[in-house]
MITIMAR-107886 format. One record per residue (C-alpha): residue number from 1; residue in one letter; x, y, z. Coordinates in pm, 1 decimal, m for minus. Layout:
BEGIN
{resi=NUM, resn=A, xx=X, yy=Y, zz=Z}
...
end
This chain:
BEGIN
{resi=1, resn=X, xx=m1018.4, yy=1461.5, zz=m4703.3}
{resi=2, resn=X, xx=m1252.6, yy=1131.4, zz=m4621.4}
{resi=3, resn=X, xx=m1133.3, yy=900.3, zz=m4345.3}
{resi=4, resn=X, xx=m1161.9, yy=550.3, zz=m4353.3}
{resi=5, resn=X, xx=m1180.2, yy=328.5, zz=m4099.2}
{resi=6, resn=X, xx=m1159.1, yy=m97.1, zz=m4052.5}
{resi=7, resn=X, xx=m1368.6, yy=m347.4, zz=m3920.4}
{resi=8, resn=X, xx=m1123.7, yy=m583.6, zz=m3783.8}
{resi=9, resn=X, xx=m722.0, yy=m465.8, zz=m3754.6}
{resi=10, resn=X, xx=m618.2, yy=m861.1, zz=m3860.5}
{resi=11, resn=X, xx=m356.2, yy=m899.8, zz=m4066.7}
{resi=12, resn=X, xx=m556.4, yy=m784.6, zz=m4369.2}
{resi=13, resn=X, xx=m696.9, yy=m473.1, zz=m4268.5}
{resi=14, resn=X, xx=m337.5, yy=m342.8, zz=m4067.0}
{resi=15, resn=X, xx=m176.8, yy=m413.2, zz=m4347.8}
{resi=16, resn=X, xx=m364.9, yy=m230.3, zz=m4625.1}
{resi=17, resn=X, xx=m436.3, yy=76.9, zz=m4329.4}
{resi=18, resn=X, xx=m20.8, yy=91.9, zz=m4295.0}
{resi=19, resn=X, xx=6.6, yy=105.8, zz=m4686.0}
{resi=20, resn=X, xx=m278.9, yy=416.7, zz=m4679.3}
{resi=21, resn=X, xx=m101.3, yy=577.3, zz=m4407.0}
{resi=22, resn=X, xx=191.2, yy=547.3, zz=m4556.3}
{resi=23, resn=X, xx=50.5, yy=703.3, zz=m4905.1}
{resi=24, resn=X, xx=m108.4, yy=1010.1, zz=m4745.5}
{resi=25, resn=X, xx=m420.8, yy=905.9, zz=m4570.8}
{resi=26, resn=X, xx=m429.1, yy=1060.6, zz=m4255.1}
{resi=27, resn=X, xx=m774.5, yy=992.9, zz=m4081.4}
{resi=28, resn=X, xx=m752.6, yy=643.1, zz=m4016.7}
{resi=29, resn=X, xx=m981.1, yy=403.8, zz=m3745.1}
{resi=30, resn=X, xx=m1022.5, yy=91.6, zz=m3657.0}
{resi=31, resn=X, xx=m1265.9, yy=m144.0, zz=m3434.8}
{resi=32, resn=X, xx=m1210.0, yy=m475.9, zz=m3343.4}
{resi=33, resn=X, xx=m1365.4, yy=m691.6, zz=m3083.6}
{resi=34, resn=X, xx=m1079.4, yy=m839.6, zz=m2981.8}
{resi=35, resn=X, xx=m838.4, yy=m528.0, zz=m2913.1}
{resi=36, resn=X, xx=m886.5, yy=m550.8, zz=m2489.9}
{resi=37, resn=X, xx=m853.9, yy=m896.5, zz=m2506.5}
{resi=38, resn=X, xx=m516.4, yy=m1066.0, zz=m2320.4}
{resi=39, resn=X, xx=m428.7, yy=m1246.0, zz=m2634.2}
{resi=40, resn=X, xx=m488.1, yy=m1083.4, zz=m2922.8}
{resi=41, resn=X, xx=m522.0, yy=m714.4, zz=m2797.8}
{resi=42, resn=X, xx=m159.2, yy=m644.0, zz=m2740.1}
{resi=43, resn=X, xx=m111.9, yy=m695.0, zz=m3125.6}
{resi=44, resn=X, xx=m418.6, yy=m504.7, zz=m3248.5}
{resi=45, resn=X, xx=m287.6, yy=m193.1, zz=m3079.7}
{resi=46, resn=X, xx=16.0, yy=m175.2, zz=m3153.7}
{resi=47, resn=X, xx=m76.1, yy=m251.4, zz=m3525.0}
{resi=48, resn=X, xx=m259.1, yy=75.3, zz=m3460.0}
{resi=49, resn=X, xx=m1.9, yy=256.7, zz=m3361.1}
{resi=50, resn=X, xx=209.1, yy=153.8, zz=m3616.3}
{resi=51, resn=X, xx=m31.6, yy=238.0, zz=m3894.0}
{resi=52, resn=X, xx=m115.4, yy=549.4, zz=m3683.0}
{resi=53, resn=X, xx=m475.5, yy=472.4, zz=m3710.5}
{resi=54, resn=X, xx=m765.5, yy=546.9, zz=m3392.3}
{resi=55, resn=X, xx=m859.4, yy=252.8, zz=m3224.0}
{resi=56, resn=X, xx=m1250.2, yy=255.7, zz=m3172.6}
{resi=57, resn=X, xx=m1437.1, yy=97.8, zz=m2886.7}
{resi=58, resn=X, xx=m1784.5, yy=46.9, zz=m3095.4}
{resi=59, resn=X, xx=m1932.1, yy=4.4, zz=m3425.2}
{resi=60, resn=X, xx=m2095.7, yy=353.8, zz=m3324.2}
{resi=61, resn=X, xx=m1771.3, yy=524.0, zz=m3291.3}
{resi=62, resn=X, xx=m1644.3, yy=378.7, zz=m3581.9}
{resi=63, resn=X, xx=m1912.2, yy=496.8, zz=m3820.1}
{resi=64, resn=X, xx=m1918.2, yy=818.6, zz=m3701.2}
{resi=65, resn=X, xx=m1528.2, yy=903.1, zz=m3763.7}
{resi=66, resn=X, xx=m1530.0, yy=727.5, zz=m4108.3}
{resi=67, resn=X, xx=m1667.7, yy=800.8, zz=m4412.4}
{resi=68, resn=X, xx=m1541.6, yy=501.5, zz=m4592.3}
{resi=69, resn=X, xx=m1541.3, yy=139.4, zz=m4403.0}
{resi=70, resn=X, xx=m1343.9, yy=m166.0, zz=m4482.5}
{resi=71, resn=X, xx=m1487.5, yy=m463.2, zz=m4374.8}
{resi=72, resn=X, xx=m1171.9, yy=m694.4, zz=m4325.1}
{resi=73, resn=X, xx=m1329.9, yy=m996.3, zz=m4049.0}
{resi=74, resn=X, xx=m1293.9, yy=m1366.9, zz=m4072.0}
{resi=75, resn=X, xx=m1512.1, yy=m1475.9, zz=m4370.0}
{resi=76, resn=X, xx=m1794.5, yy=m1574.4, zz=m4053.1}
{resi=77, resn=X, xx=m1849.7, yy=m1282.9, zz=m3903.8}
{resi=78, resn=X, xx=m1872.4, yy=m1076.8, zz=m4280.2}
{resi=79, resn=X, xx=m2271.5, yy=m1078.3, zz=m4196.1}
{resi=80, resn=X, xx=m2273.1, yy=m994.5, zz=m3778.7}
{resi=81, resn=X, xx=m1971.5, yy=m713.5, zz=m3886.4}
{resi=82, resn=X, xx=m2240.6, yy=m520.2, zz=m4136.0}
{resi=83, resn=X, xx=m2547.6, yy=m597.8, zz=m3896.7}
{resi=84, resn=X, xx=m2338.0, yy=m455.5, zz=m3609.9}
{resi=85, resn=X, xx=m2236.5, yy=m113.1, zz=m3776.0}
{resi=86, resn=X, xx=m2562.5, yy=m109.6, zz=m4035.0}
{resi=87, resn=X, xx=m2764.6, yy=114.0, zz=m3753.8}
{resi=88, resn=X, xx=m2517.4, yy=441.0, zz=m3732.6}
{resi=89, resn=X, xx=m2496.2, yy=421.1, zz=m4124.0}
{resi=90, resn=X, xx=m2636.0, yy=667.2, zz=m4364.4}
{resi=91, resn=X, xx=m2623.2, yy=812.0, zz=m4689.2}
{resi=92, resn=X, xx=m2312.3, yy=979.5, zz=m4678.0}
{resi=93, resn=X, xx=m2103.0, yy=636.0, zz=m4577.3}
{resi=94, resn=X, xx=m1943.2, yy=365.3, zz=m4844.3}
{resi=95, resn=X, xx=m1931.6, yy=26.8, zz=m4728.9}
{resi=96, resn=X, xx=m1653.6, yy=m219.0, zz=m4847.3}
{resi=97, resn=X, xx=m1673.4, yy=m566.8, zz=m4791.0}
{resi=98, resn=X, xx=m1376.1, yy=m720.7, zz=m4843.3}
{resi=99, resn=X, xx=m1397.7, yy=m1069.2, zz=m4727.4}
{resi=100, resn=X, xx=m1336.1, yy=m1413.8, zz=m4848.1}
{resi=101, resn=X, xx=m1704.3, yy=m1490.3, zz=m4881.7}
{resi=102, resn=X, xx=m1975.5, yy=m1657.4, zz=m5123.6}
{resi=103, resn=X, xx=m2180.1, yy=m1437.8, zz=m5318.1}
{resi=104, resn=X, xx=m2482.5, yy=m1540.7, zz=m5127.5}
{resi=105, resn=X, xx=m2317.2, yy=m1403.8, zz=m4867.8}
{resi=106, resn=X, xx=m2194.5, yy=m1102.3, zz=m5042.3}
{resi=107, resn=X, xx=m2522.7, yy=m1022.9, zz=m5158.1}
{resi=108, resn=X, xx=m2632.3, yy=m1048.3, zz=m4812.4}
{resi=109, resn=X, xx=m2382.6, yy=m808.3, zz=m4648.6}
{resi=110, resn=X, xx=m2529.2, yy=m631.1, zz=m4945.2}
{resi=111, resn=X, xx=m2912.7, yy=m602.2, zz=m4878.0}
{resi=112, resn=X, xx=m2789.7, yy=m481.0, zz=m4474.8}
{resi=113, resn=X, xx=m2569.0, yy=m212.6, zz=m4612.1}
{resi=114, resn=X, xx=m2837.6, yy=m70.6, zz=m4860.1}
{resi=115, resn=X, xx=m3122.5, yy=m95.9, zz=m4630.2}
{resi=116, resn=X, xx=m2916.9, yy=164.0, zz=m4363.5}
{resi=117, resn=X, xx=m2943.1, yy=402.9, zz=m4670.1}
{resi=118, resn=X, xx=m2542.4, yy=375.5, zz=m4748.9}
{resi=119, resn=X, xx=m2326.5, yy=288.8, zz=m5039.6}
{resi=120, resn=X, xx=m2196.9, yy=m80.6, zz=m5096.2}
{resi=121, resn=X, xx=m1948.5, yy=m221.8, zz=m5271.5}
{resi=122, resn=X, xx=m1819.7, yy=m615.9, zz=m5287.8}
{resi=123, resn=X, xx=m1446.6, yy=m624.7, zz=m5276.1}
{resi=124, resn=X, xx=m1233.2, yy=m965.1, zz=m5368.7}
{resi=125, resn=X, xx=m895.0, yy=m949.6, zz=m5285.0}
{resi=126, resn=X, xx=m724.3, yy=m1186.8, zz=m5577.9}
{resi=127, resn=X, xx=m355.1, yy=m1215.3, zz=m5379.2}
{resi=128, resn=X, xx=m188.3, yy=m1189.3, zz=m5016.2}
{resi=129, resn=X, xx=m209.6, yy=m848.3, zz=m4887.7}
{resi=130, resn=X, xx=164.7, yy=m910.0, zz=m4839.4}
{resi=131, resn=X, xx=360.1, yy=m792.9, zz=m4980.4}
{resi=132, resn=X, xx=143.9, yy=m579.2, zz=m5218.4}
{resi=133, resn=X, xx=m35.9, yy=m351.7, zz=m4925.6}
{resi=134, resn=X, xx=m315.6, yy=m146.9, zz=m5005.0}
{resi=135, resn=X, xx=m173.3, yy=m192.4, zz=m5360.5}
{resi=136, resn=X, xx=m305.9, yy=m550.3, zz=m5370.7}
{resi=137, resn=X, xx=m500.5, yy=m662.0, zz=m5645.2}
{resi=138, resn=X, xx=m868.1, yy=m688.8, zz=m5619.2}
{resi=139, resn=X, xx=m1188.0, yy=m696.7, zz=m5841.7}
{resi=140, resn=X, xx=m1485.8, yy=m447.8, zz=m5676.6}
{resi=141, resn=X, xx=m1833.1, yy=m487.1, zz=m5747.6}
{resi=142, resn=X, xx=m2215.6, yy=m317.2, zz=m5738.8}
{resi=143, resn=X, xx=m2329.7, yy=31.6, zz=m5812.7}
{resi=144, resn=X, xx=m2090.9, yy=209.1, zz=m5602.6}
{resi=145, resn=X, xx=m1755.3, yy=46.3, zz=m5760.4}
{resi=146, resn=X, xx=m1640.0, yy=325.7, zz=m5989.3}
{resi=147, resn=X, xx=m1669.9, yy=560.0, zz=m5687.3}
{resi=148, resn=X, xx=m1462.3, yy=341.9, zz=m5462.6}
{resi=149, resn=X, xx=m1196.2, yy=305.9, zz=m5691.7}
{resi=150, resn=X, xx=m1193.9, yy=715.9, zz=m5766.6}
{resi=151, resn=X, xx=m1165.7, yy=754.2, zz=m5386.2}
{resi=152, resn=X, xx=m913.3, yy=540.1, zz=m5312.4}
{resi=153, resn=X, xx=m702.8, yy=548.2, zz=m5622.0}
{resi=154, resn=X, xx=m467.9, yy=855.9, zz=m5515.4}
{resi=155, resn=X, xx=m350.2, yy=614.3, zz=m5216.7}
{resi=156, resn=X, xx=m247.2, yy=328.3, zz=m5460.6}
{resi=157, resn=X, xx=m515.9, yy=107.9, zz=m5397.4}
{resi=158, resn=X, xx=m561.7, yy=m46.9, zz=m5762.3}
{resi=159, resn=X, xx=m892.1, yy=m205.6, zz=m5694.9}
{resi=160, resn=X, xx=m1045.0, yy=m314.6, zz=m6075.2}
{resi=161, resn=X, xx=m1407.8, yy=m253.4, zz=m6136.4}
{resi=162, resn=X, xx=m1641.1, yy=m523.3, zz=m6300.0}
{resi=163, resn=X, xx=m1951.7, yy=m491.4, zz=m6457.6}
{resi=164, resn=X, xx=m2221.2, yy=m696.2, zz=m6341.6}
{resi=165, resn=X, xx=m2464.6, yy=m815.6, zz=m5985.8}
{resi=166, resn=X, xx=m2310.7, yy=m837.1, zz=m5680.8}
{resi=167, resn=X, xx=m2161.6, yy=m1157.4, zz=m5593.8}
{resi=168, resn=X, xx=m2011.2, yy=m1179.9, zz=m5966.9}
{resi=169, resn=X, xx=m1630.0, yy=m1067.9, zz=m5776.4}
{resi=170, resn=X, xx=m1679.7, yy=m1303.5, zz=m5550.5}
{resi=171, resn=X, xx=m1750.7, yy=m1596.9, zz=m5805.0}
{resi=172, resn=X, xx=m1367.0, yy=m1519.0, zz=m5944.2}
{resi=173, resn=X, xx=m1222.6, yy=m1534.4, zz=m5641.5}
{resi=174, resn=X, xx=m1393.6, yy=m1833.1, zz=m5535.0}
{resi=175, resn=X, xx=m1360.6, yy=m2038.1, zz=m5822.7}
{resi=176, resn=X, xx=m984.5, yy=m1905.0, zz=m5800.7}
{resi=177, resn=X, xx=m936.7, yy=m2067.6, zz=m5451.8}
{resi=178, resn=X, xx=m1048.2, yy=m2366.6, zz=m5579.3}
{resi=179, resn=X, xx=m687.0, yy=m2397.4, zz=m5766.4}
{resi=180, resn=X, xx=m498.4, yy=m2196.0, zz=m5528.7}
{resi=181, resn=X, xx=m611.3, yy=m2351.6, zz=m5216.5}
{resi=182, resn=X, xx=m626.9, yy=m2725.7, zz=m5420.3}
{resi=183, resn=X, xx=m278.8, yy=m2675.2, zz=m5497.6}
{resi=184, resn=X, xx=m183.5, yy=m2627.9, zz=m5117.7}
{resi=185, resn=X, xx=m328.0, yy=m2903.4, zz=m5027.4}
{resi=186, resn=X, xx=m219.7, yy=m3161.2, zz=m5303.5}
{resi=187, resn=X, xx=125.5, yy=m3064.0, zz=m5268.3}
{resi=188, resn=X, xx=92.1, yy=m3053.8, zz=m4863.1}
{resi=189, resn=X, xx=m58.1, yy=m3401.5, zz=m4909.4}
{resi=190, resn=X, xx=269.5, yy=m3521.4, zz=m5147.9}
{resi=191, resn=X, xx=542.7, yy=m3397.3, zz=m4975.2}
{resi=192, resn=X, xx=405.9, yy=m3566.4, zz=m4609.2}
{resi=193, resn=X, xx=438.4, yy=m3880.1, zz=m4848.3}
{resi=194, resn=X, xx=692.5, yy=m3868.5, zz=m5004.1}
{resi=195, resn=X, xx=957.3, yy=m3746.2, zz=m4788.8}
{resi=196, resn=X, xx=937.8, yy=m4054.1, zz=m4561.1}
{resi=197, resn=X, xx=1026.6, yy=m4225.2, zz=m4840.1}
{resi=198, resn=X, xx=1317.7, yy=m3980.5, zz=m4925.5}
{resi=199, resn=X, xx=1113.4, yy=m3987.2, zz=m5286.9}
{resi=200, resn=X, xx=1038.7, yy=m3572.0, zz=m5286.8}
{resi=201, resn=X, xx=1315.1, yy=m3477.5, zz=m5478.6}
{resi=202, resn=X, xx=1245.4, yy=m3764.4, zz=m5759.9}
{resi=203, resn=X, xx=863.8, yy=m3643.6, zz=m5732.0}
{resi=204, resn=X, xx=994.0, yy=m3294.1, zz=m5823.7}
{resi=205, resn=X, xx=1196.5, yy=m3351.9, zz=m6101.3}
{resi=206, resn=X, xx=930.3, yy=m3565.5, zz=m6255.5}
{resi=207, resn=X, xx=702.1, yy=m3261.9, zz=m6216.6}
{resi=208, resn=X, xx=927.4, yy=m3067.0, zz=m6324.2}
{resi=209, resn=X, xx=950.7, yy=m3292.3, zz=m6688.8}
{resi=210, resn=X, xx=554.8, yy=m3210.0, zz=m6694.7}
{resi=211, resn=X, xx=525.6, yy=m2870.7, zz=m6642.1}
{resi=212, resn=X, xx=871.7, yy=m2713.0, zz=m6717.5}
{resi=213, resn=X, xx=794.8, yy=m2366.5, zz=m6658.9}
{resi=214, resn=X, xx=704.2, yy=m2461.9, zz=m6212.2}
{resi=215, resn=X, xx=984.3, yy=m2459.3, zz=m6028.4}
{resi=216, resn=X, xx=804.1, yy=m2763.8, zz=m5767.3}
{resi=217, resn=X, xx=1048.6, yy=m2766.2, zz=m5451.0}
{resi=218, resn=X, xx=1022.1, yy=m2368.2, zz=m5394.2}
{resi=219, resn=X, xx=656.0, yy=m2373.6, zz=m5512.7}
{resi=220, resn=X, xx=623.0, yy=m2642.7, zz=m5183.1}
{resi=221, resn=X, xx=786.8, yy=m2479.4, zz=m4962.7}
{resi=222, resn=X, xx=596.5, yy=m2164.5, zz=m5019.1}
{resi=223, resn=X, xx=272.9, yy=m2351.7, zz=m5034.4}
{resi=224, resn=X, xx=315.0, yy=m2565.5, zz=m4692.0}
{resi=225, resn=X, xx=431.0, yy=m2216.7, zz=m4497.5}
{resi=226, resn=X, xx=71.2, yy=m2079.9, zz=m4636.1}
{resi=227, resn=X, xx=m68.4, yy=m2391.8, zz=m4534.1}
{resi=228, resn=X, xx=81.5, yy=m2367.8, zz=m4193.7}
{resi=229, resn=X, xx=31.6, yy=m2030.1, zz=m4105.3}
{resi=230, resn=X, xx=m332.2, yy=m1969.5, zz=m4256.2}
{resi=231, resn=X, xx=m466.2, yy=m2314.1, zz=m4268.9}
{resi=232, resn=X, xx=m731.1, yy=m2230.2, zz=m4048.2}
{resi=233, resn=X, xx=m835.1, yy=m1893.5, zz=m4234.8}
{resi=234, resn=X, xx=m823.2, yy=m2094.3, zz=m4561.7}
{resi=235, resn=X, xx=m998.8, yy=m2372.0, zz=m4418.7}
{resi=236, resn=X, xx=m1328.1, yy=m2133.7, zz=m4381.9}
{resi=237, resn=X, xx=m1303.3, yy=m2006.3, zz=m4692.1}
{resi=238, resn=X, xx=m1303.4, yy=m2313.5, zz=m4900.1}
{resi=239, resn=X, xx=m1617.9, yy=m2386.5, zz=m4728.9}
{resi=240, resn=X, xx=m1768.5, yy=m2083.8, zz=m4843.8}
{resi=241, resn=X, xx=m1604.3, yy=m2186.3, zz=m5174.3}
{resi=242, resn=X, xx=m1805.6, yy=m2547.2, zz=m5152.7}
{resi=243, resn=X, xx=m2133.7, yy=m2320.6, zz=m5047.6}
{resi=244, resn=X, xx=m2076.0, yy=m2135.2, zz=m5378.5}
{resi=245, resn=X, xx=m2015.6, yy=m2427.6, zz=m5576.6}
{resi=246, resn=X, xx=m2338.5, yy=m2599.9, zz=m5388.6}
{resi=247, resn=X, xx=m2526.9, yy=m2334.7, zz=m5451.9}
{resi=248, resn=X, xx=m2533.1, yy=m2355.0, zz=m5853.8}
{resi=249, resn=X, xx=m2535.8, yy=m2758.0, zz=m5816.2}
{resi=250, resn=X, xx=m2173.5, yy=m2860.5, zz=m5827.0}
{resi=251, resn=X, xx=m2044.6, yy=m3062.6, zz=m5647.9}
{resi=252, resn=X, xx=m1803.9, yy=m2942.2, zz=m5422.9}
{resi=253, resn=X, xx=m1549.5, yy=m3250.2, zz=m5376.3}
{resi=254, resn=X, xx=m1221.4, yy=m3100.8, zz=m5431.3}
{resi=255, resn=X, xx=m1361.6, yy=m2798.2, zz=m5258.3}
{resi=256, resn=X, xx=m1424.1, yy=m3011.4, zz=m4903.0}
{resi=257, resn=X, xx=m1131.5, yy=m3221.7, zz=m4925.5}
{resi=258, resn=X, xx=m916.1, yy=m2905.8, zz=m4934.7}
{resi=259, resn=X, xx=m1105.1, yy=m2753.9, zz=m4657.3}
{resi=260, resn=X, xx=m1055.8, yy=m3046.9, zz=m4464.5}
{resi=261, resn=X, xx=m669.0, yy=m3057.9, zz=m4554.8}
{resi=262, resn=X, xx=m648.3, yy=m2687.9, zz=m4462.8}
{resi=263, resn=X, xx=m827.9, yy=m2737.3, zz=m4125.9}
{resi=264, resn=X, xx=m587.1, yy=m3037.2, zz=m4034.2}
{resi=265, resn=X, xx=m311.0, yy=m2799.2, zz=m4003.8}
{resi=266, resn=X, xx=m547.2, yy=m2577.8, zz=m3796.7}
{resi=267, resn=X, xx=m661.9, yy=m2855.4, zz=m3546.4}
{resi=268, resn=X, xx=m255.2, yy=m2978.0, zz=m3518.6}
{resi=269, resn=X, xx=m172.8, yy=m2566.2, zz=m3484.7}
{resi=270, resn=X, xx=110.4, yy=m2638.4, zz=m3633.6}
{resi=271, resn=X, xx=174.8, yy=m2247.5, zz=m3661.3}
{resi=272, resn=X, xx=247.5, yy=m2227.3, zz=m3272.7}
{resi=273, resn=X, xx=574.7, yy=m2452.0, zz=m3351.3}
{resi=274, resn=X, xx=696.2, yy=m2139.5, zz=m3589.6}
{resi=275, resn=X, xx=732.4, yy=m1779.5, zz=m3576.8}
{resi=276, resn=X, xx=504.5, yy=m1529.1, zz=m3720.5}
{resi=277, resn=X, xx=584.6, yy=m1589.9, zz=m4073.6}
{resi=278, resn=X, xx=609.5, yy=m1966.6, zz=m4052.7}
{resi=279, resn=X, xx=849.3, yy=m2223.1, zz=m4188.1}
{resi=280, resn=X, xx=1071.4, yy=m2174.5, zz=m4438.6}
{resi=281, resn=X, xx=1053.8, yy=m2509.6, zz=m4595.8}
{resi=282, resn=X, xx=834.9, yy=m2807.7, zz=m4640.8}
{resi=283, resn=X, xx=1043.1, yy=m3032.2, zz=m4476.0}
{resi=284, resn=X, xx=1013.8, yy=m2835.3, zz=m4167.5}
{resi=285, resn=X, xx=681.4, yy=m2900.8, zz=m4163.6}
{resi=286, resn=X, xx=743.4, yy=m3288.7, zz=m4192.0}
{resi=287, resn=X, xx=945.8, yy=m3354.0, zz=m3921.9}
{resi=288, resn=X, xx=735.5, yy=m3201.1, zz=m3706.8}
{resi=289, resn=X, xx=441.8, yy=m3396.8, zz=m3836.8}
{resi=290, resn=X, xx=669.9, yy=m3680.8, zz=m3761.9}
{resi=291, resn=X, xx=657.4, yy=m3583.1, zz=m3410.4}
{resi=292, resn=X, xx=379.5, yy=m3475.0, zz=m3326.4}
{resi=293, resn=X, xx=214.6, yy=m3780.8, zz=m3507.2}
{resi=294, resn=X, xx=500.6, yy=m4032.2, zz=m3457.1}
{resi=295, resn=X, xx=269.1, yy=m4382.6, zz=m3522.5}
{resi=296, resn=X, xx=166.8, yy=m4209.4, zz=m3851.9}
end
């Protein structure tokens, strides 16, 4: 049997490892720079125990043990993670990068992987990995896609191939975060209005009038927690979604607004006033808004 192993044991890459493991894949490793480190490390390996995957202490190590590698990084470091690992690769290794990334960018990570002589393939994951897992949807890219989704198929990843360059998964999912993301923002932006007026529920139901079929209150709340608890993930991404748009001479507006409502919640970390999976409801998120910025 192949083994597989991450770049990066985030939130992403534990998760979709645990959901392997737990469908059969035994040979599982993982490297990240940060697993000595005093604040994050403690996490990372115990993640890897969990998912009962080999922690790694260098790119070396890492492409050595696996045969298939996951890139799973913050959307900046897609490019150092392949440049870092391109020198042990080789023929025999398939290369997965399956970050939140432009496809500039992706075609980049692309040219890295293919001049080390391996196998590359442009994942875009197209929902939270929770609570889907490996099982999560995403679109897969470039010559080696049908061989990807062979291997890892028996270990329910459903990754979808498309025809087409490299970069074209990426476009979907980056013209899909420019909804997805907009719509975290624009509500995020509504409710911090209009519940110091005590107008939210009257904003809802009017909504609600417009589009029947949106239930507007839960879709908040579930919004604002995302907002809260990956605003500063999101916040990078959307400006690799306004490099995409850039790139093809659009103009991103909505595209830097919502970074810039996304990073907000980053520079006020409102996630260290939560737990791990954030608040619960939008109005959560207001009152502490309210204190931490009382003059606004």
């Amino acid at each position: 049997m192949f083994s597989v192993g991450f770049i990066g044991f985030g939130e992403a890459g534990f998760t979709i490892g645990n959901g392997l493991r737990s469908a059969g894949l035994d040979r599982l490793f993982a490297y990240d720079i940060a697993a000595d480190s005093p604040g994050r490390g403690p996490l990372i390996r115990q993640r890897a125990v969990t998912a009962g995957a080999t922690l790694v202490s260098t790119s070396e190590q890492l492409a050595r043990s696996a045969d298939v590698i996951l890139s799973t990084v913050t959307c900046s470091a897609a490019l150092d993670a392949a440049r870092q690992t391109a020198p042990w690769l080789g023929a025999g290794h398939l290369y997965a990068d399956l970050n939140s990334v432009s496809p500039a960018l992706k075609r980049d990570v692309a040219a890295v992987i293919h001049a080390a002589g391996a196998a590359f393939v442009e994942a875009a994951v197209m929902a939270p990995v929770q609570p889907y897992g490996q099982r999560v949807p995403m679109l897969v890219g470039g010559p080696a896609a049908q061989r990807f989704v062979e291997m890892m198929a028996p270990f329910g990843m459903q990754p979808e191939a498309m025809d087409g360059p490299i970069g074209k998964a990426a476009a979907v999912k980056m013209c899909r975060s420019i909804v997805v993301k907009g719509v975290e923002a624009l509500l995020a932006e509504c409710v911090l209005a209009a519940a110091p007026y005590d107008a939210d529920d009257k904003v809802f139901s009017s909504l609600q009038e417009t589009w029947p079929g949106i239930d507007w209150k839960t879709l908040a709340d579930y919004t604002m927690g995302r907002l809260v608890v990956h605003g500063e993930r999101r916040a990078r991404e959307m400006e690799e979604v306004a490099a995409t748009l850039d790139a093809i001479g659009v103009d991103p507006i909505m595209a830097e607004a919502t970074a810039r409502r996304q990073d907000w919640s980053a520079r006020l970390d409102l996630k260290s006033h939560f737990g791990p999976d954030g608040p619960k409801t939008y109005r959560e998120v207001v009152e502490l808004v309210s204190r931490l910025l009382p003059s606004r």
